[in-house]
N, C-alpha and C positions, 0 to 999 in steps of 0.2 A: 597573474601574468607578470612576466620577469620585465620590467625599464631597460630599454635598449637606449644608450646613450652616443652620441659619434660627433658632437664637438666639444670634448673637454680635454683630451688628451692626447698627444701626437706620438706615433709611430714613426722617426725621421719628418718627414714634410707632410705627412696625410696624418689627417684624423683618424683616430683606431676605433671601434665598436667598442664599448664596455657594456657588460652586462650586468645589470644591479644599479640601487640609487646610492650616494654619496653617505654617511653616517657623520652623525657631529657630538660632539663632549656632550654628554649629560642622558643622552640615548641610551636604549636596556640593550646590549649587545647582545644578538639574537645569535641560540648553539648554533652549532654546527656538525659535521661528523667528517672526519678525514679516516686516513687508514696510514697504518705502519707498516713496516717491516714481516713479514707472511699476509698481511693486508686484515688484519684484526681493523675492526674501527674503533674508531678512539672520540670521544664527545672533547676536546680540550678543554671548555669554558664548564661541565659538568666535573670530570677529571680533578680539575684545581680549586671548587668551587670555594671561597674564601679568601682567596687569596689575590694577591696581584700578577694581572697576566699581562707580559707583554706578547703580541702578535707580530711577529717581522714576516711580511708577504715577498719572496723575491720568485724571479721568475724561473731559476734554476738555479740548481747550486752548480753547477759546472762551468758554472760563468764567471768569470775575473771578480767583476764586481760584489755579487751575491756571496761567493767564497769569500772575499774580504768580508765583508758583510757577518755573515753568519761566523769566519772565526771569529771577529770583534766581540758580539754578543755572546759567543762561548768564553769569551777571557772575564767579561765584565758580569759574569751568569757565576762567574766561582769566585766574586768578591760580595754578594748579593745575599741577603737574608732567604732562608729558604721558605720566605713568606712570599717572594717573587720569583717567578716564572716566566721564564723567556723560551717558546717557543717560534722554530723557523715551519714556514708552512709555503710549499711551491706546487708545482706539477707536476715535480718530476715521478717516477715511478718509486714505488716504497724501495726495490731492491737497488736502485742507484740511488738513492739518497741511504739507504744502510753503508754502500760500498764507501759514496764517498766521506760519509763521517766516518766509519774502520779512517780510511788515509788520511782524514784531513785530526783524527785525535779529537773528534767529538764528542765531548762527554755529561759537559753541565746544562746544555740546552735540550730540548726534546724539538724533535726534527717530524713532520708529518708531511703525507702528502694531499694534495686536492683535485688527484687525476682523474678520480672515479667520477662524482658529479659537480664538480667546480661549486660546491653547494658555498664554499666560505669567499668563492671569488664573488660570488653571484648577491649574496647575502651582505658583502660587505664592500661591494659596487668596484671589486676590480680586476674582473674576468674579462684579459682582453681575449674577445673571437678569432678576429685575424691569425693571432700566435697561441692561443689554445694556453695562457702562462698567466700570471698573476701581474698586476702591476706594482712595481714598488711602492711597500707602503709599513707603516708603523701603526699599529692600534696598543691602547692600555687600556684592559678593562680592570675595572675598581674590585674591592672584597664585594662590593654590591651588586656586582654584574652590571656596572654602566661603565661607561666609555668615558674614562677621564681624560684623554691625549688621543687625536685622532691625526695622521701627519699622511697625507698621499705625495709623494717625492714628484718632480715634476716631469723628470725624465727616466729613463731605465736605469740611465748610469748616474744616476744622483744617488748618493747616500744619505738616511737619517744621520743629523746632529746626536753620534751616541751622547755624548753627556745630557743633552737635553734633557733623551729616551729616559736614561736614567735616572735621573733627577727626578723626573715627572713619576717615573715609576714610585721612588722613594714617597715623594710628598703624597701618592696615592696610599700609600700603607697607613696613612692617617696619624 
């Protein structure tokens, strides 16, 4: 049975629903299965296995924020050892998330969706119900498959500390 959570996070002035429990550094980062672009599913954490993955959760890319968001991590994805992996992963539908990396010149990130069964929102505790969207967030899982850097942003329009991201990403490649 999925954890239904509704005092940890605010939607404007109300509490939001989240489905899933919280995840902390040192945890086996449990797969997942999203889908691309004609809606192949894609395992990410299988996919990369080896290597360092970063996870950037936003709730759409068609949003101010998240668009900032995910170019940053496409600029800082083509300075990166190709032992790290950055991954953006939202709700939106595969074929608008293809359109808007074509325009937005998306190329060194892999972009997935989590439309189909919110399985990575749900699995990694941040399926808001209300908005059917992901809550912003950062995860790093290790060449180990655990969760070295775990960051839940406090609000929608908060961004991760990229340098941080990075850095932690770095010192995860061991």
């Amino acid at each position: 049975m999925t954890t239904v959570r509704t005092d940890v996070f605010k939607l404007g002035d109300n509490f939001a629903t989240l489905f899933g429990d919280e995840v902390s550094v040192g945890q086996v980062a449990p797969e997942f299965t999203s889908v691309v672009p004609g809606w192949a599913s894609v395992n990410p954490l299988q996919d990369d296995k080896g290597k360092v993955i970063i996870l950037s959760a936003v709730p759409s890319l068609e949003t101010d924020v998240c668009d900032r968001e995910t170019r940053r991590f496409n600029e800082e994805a083509a300075k990166l050892s190709d032992d790290i992996v950055i991954y953006t992963i939202s709700t939106d539908f595969p074929m608008t998330q293809k359109r808007w990396c074509g325009a937005a010149g998306i190329e060194k990130i892999k972009v997935v969706s989590d439309v189909l069964e919110g399985e990575f929102g749900i699995k990694y505790g941040i399926l808001i119900k209300e908005r059917r969207y992901l809550r912003r967030s950062v995860f790093i899982v290790g060449r180990d498959g655990k969760w070295t850097y775990v960051n839940y942003l406090p609000t929608l329009g908060t961004v991760p500390d990229y340098d941080e991201v990075i850095e932690a990403a770095k010192k995860a490649l061991g």
